[in-house]
MARBA-3410 file (N, C-alpha, C, O; in Angstrom, 1 decimal):
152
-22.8,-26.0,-21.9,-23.0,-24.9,-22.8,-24.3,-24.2,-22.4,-24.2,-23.0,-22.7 ~ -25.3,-24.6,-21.8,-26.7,-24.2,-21.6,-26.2,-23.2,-20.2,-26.7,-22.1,-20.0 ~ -25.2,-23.7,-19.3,-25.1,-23.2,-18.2,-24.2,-21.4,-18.7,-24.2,-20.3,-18.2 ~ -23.8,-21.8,-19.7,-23.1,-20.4,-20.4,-24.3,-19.1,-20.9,-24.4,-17.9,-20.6 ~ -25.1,-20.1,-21.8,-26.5,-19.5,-22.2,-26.8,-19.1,-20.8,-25.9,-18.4,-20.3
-27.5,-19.4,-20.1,-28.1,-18.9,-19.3,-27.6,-18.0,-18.3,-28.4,-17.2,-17.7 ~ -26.1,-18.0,-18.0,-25.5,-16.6,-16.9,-25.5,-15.6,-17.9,-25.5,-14.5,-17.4 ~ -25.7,-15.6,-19.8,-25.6,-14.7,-20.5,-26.9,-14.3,-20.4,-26.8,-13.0,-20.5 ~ -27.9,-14.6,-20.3,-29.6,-14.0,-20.3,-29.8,-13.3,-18.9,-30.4,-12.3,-18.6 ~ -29.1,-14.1,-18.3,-29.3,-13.2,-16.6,-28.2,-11.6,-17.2,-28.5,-10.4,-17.2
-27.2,-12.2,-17.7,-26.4,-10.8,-17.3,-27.4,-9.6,-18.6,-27.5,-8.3,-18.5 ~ -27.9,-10.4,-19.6,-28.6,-9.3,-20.9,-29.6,-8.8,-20.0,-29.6,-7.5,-19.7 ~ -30.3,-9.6,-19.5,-31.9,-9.3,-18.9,-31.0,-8.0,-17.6,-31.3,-6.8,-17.8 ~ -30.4,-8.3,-16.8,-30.3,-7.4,-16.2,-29.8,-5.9,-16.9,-30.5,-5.0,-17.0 ~ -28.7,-5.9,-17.3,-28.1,-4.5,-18.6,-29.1,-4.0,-18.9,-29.3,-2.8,-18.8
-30.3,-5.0,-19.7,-32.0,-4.1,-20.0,-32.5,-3.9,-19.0,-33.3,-3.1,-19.4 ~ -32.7,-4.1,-17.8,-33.4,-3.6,-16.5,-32.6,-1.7,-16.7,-33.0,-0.6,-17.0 ~ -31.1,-2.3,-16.3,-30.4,-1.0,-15.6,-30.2,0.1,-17.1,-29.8,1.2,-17.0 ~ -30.4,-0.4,-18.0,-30.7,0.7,-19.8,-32.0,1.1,-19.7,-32.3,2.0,-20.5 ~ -33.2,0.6,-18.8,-34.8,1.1,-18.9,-34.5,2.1,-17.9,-34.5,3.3,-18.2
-34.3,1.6,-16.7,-34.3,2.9,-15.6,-33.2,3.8,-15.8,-33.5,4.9,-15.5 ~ -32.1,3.7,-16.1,-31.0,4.7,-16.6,-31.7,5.7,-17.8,-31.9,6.8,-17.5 ~ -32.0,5.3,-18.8,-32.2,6.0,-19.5,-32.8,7.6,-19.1,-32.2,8.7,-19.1 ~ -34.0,7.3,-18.8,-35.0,8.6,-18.4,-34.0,9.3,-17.4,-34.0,10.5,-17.6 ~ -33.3,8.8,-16.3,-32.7,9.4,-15.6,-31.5,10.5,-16.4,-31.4,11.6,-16.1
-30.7,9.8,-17.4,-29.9,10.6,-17.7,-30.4,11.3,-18.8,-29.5,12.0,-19.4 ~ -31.6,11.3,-19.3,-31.7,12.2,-20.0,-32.6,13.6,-19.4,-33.1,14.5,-20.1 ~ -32.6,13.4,-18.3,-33.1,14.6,-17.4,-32.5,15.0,-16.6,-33.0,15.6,-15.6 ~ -30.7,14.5,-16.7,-29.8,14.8,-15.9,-28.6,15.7,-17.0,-27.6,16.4,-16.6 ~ -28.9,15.5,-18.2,-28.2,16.0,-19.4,-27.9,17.4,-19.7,-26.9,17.7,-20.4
-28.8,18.4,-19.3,-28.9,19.6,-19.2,-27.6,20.5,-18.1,-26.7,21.4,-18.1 ~ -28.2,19.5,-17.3,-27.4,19.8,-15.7,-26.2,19.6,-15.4,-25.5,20.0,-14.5 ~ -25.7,18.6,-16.7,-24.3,18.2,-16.7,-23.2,18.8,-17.8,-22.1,18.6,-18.1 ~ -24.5,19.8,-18.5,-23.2,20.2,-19.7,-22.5,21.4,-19.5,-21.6,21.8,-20.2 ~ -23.2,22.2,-17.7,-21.8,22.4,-17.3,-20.4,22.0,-16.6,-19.4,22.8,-16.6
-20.4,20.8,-15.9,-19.8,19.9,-16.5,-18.3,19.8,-17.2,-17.1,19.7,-16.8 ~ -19.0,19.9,-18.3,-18.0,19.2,-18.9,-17.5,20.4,-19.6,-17.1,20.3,-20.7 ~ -17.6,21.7,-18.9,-17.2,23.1,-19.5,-15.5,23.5,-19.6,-14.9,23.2,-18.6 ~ -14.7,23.9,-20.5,-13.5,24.5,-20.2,-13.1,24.5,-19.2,-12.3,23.7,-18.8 ~ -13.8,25.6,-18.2,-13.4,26.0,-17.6,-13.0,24.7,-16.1,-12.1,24.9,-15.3
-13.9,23.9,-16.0,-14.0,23.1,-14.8,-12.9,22.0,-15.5,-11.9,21.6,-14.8 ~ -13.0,21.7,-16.8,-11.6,20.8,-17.3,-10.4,21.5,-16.5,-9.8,21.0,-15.6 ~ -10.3,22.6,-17.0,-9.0,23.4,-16.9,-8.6,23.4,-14.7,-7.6,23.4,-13.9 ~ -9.6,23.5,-14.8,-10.0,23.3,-12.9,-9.4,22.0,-12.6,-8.2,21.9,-12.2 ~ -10.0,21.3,-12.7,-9.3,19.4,-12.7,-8.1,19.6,-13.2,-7.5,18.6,-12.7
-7.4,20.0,-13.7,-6.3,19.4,-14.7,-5.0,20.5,-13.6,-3.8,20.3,-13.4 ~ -5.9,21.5,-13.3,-4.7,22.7,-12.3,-4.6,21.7,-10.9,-3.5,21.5,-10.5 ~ -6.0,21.0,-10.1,-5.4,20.1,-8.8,-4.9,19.0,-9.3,-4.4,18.4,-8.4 ~ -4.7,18.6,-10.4,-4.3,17.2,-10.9,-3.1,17.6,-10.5,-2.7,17.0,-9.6 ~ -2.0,18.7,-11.0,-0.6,19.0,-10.9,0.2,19.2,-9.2,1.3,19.0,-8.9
-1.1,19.7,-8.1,-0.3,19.6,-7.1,-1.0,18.6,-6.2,-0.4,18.4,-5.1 ~ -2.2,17.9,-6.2,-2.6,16.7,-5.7,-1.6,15.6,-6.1,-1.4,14.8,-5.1 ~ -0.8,15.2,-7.5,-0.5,14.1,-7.7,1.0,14.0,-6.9,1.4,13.1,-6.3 ~ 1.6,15.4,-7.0,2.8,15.7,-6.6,2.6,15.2,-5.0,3.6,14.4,-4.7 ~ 1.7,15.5,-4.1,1.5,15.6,-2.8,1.4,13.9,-2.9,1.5,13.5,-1.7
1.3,13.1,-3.6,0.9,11.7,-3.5,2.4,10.8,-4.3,2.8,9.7,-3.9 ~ 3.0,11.6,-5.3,3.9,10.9,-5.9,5.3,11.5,-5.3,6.2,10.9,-5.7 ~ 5.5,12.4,-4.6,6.7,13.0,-4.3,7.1,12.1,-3.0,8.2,11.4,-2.9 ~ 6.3,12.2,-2.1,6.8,11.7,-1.0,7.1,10.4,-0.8,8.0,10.2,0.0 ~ 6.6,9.1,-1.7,7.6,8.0,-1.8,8.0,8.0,-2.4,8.8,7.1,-2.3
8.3,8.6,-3.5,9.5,8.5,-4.6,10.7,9.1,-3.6,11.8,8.6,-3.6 ~ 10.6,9.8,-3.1,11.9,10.3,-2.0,12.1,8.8,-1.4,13.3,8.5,-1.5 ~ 11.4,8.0,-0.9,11.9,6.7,-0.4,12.9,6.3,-1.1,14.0,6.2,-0.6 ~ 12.6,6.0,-2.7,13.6,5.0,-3.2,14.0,5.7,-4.7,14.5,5.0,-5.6 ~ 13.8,7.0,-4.8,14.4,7.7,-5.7,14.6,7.0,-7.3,15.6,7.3,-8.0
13.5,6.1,-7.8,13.7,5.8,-9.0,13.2,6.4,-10.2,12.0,6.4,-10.6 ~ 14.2,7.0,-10.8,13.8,8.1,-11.7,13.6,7.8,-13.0,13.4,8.7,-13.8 ~ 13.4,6.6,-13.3,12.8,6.3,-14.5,11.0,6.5,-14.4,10.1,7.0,-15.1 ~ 11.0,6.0,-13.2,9.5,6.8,-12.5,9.4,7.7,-12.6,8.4,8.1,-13.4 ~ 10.5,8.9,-11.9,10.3,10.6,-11.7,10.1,11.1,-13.2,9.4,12.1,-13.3
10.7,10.4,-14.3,10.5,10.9,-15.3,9.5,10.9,-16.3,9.2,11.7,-17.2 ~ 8.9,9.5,-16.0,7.2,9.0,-16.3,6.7,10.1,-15.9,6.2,10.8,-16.8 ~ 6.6,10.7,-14.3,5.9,11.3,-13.8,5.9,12.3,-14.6,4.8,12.5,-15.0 ~ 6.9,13.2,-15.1,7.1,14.1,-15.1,6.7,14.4,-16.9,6.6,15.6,-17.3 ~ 6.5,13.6,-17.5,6.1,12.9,-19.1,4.4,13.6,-18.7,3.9,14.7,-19.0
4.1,12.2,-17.8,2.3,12.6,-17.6,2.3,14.3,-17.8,2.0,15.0,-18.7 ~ 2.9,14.7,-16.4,2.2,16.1,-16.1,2.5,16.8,-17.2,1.6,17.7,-17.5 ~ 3.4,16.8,-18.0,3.8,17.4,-19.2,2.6,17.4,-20.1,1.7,18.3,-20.4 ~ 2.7,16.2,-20.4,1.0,15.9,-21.5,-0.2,16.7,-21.2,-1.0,17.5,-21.7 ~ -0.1,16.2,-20.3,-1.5,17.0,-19.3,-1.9,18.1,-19.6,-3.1,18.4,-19.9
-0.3,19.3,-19.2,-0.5,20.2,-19.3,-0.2,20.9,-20.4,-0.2,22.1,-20.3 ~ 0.1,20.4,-21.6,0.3,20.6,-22.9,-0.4,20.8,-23.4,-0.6,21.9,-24.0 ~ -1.4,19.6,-23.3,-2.8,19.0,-23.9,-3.9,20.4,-23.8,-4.6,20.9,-24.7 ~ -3.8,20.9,-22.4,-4.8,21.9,-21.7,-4.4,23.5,-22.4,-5.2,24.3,-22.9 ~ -2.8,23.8,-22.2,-2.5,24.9,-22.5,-1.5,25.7,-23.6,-1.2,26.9,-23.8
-1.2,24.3,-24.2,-0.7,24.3,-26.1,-1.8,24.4,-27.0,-2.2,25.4,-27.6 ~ -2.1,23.2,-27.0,-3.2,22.4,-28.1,-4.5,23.0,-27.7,-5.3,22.4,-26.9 ~ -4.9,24.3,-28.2,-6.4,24.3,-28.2,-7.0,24.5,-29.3,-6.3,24.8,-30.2 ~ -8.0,24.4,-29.5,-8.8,24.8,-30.9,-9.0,26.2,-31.0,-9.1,26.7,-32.1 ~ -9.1,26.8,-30.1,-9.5,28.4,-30.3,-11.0,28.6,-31.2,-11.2,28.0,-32.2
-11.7,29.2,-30.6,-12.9,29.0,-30.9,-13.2,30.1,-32.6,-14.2,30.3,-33.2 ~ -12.1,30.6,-32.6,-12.3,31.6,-33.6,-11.4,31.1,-35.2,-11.5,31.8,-36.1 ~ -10.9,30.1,-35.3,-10.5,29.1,-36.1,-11.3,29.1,-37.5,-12.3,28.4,-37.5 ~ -10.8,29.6,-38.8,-11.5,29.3,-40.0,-11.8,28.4,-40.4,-12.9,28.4,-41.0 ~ -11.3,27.4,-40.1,-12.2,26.0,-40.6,-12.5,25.5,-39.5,-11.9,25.6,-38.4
-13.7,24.9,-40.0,-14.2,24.0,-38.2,-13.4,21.9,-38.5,-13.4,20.9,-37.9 ~ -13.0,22.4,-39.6,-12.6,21.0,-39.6,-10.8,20.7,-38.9,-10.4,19.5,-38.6 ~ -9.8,22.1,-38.6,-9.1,21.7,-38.2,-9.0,22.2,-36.4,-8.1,22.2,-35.5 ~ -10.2,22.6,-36.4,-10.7,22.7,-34.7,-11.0,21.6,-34.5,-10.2,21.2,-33.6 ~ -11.7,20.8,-34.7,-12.3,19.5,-35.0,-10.6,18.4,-34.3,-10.5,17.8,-33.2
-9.6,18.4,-35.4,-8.8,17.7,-35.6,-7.9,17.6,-34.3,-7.4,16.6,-33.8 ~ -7.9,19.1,-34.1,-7.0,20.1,-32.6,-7.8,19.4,-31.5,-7.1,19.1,-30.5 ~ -9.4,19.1,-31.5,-9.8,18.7,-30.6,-9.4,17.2,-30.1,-9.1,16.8,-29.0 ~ -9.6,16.8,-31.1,-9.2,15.1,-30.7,-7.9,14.7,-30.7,-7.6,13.6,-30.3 ~ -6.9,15.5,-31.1,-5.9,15.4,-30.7,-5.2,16.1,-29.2,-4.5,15.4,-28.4
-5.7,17.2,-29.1,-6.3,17.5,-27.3,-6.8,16.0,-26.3,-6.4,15.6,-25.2 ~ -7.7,15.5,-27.3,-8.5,14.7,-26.2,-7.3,13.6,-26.0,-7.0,13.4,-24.8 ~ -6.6,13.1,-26.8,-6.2,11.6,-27.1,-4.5,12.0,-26.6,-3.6,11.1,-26.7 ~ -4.2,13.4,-26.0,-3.2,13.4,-25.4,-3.2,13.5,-23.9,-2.3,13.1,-23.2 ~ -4.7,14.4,-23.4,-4.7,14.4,-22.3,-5.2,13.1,-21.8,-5.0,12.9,-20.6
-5.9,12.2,-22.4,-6.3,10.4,-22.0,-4.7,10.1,-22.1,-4.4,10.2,-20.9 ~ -3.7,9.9,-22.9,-2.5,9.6,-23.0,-1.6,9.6,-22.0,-0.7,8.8,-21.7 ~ -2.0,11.0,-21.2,-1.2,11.7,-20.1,-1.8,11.1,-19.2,-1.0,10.5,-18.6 ~ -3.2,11.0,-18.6,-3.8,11.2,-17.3,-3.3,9.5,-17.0,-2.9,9.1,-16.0 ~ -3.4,8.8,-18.3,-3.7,7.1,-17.9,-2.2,6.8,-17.7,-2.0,5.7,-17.2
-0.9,7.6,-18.1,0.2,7.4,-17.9,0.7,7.5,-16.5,1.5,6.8,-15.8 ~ -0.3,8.6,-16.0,-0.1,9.2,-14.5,-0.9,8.5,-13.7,-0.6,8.4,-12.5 ~ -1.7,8.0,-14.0,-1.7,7.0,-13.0,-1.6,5.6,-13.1,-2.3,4.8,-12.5 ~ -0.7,5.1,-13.8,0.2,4.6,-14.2,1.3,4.5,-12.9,1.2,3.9,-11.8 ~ 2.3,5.3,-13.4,3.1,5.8,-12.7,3.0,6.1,-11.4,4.0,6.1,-10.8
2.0,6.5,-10.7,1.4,6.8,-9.7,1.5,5.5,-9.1,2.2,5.4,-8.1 ~ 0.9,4.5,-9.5,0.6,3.0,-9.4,1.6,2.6,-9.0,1.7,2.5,-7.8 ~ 2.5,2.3,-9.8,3.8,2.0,-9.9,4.7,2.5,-8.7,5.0,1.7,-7.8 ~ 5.1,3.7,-8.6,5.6,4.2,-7.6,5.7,3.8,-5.8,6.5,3.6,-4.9 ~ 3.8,3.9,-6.2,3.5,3.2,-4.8,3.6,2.1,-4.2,3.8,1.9,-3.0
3.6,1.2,-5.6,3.8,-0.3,-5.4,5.3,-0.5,-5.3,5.8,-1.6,-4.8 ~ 6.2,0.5,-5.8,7.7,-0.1,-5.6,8.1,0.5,-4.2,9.3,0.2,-4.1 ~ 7.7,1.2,-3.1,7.8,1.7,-2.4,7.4,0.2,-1.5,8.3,-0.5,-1.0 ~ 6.2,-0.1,-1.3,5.7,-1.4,-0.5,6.9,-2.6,-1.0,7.4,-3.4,-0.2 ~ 7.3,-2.7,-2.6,8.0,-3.9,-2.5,9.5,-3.5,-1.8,10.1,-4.4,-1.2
10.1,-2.3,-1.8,11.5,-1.9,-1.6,11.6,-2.4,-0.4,10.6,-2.3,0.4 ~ 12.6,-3.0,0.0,13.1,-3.6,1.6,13.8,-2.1,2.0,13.1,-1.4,2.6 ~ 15.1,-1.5,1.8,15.5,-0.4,1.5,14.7,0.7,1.5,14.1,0.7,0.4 ~ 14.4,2.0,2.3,13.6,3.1,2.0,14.3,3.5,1.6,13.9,4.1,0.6 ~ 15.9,3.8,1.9,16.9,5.1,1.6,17.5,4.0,0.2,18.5,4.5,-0.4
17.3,3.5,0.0,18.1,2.9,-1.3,18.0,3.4,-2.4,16.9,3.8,-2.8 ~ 19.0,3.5,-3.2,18.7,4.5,-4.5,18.9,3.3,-6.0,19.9,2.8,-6.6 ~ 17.5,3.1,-6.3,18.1,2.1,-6.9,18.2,2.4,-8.5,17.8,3.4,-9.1 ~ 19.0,1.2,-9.0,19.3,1.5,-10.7,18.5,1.1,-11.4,18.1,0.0,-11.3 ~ 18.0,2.3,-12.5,17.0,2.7,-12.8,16.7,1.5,-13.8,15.5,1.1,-13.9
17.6,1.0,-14.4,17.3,-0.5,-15.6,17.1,-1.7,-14.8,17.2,-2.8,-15.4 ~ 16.9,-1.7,-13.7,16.7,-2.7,-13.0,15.0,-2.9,-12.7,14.5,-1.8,-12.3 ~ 14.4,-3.7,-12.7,12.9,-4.4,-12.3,12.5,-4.9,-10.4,13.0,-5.8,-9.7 ~ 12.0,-4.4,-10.3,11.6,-4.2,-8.9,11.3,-5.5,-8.5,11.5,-5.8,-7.3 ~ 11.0,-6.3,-9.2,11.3,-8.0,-9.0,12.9,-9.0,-8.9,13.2,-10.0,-8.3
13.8,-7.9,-9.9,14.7,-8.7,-10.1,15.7,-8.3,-8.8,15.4,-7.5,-7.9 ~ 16.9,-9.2,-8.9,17.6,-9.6,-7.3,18.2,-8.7,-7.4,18.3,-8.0,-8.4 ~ 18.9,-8.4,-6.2,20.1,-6.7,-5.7,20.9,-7.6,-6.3,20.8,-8.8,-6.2 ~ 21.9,-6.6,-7.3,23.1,-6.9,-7.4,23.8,-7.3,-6.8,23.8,-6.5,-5.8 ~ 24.7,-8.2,-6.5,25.7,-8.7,-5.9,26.5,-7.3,-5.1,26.5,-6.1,-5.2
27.0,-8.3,-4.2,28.2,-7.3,-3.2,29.3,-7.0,-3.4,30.1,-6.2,-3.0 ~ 29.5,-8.1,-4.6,31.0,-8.3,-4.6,31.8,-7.1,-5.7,33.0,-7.1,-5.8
END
């Protein structure tokens, strides 16, 4: 138990090292980053997200054509781009309490979307490496672990 205690004091004592010297740094880096986190550079990220992912998820999914994937995929980018150019608060909004609401529902779809997408991303790539078959087209209720159907 002492040997537990003790990897916990090393790991505390360090966290307060890297919370002393972090601190001052990011609060003199805080200014510099709130453009950042502006509309407009969101909306930036979220336009290469639509043909960077494509350029990464299209070309093995042509290997083995599983479209319960294509349609994950296609879920994500939906969200994504819902999230960005449905759901906004509009800054001119009478109450600030249902801009507020619009926002976090914004937030908690495009986290919804991005983590789906690379997800699926994941996925994709990994059933590509496991497929023995590149041109194989396989069925879609089947698990990338489980055995090819019989021949017969």
């Amino acid at each position: 138990m002492s040997k537990l205690f003790s990897k916990l004091s090393i790991f505390l004592s360090s966290l307060c090292v890297i919370h002393c010297l972090a601190t001052p740094l990011v609060l003199l880096l805080l200014p510099a980053m709130a453009s950042f986190f502006s509309e407009t550079v969101e909306r930036i990220i979220v336009l290469l997200v639509v043909p960077i992912s494509m350029a990464g998820f299209l070309p093995t999914w042509f290997r083995h054509k599983n479209y319960r994937l294509f349609w994950l995929y296609l879920l994500s980018i939906g969200l994504i781009l819902f999230s960005q150019f449905v759901l906004h608060s509009g800054h001119d909004t009478a109450s600030h309490g249902t801009a507020s609401t619009i926002n976090w529902l914004r937030l908690g779809v495009t986290f919804a979307g991005a983590l789906l997408l690379a997800r699926v991303v994941y996925q994709n790539n990994r059933h590509t490496h496991y497929c023995t078959h590149p041109h194989h087209h396989h069925d879609t209720a089947r698990h990338v672990t489980d055995p090819p159907p019989s021949a017969h």
